[in-house]
Every structure is written in structure tokens, then in C-alpha cells.
VMD Tcl script that draws the C-alpha trace (Angstrom):
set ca {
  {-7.10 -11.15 -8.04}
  {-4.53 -10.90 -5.44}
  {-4.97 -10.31 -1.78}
  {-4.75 -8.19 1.50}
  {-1.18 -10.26 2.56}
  {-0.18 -9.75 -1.08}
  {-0.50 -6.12 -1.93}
  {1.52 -5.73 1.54}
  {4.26 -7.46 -0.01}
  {4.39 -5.96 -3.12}
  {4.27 -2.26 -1.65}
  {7.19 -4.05 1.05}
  {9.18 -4.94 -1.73}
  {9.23 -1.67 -3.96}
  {9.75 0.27 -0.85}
  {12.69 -2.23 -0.16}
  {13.77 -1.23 -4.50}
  {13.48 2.38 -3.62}
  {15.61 2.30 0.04}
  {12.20 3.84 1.66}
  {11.68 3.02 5.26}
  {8.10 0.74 5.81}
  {7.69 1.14 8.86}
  {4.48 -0.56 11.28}
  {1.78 0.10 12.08}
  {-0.07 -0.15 8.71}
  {-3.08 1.15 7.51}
  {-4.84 -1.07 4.56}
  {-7.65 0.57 3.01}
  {-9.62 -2.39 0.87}
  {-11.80 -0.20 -1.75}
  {-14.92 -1.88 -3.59}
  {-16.83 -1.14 -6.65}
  {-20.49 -0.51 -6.06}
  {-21.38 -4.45 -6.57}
  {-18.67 -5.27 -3.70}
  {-15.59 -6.28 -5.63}
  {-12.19 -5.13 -4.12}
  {-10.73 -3.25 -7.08}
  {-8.06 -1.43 -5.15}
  {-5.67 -1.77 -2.17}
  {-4.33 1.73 -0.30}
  {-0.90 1.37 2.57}
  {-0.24 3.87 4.24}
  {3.03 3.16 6.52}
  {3.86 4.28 10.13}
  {-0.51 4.94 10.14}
  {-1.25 7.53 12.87}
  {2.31 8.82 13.40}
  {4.34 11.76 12.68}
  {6.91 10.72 10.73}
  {8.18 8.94 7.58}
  {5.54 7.92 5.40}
  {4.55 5.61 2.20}
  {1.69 5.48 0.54}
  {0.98 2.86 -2.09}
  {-2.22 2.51 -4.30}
  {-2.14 -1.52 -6.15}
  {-4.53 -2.77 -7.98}
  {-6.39 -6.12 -6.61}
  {-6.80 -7.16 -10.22}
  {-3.13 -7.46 -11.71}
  {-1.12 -6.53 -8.42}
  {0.29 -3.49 -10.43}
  {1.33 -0.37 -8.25}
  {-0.76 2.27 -9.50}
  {0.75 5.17 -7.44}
  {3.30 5.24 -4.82}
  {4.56 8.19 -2.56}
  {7.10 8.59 0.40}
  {7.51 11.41 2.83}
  {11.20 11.67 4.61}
  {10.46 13.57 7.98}
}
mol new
graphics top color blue
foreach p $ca { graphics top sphere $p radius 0.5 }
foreach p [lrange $ca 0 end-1] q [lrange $ca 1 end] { graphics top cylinder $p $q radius 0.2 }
display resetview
């Protein structure tokens, strides 16, 4: 099970692999199964401004990336 800090690194890092811009502030959406285990963590980049954008889904389980988006504005 990895953490908050951790799943900010890992999306930091394949943003870094990908040249995407991850910008602050950030927007980390902890999401719980219905007994209250954190199963998924959601980043959203530059949160509340126009802009460029990532989005990363990663799974608090195995820290795997389970979907990953950018928008160049």
C-alpha cells in the first residue's frame, strides 16, 4: 500500500518521462472502497486553473499508473 506523498511522486516522475509540465497547485483525490480502504489515488495538476493539465489515476495497492492524461493549453 503506498501513500498520499508517494503516488505524487510517481505521477511527478512519469510526467518528468513524458516532458509534461506538473505544475502546483494539486488536487489529490484519495478514493475508498465501501469498508474505507484507499484503493485509488486521482492528481489533477495546476487544480482550479486554466491551463495545462495532468491527470493521473495510481493505484494505492501496487503504485501502478492506471490512467494518465495531459492537456497542452
Amino acid at each position: 500500500m503506498i501513500e498520499k506523498d508517494e503516488a505524487i511522486e510517481i505521477a511527478r516522475k512519469r510526467a518528468t518521462e513524458n516532458n509534461w509540465r506538473f505544475g502546483e497547485p494539486l488536487n489529490v483525490f484519495t478514493r475508498r472502497n465501501w469498508s474505507g480502504v484507499t484503493i485509488r489515488f486521482e492528481i489533477e495538476t495546476n487544480a482550479g486553473s486554466l491551463g495545462t493539465k495532468a491527470i493521473f489515476v495510481i493505484d494505492a495497492k501496487t503504485g501502478e499508473i492506471i490512467s494518465e492524461g495531459y492537456i497542452p493549453r
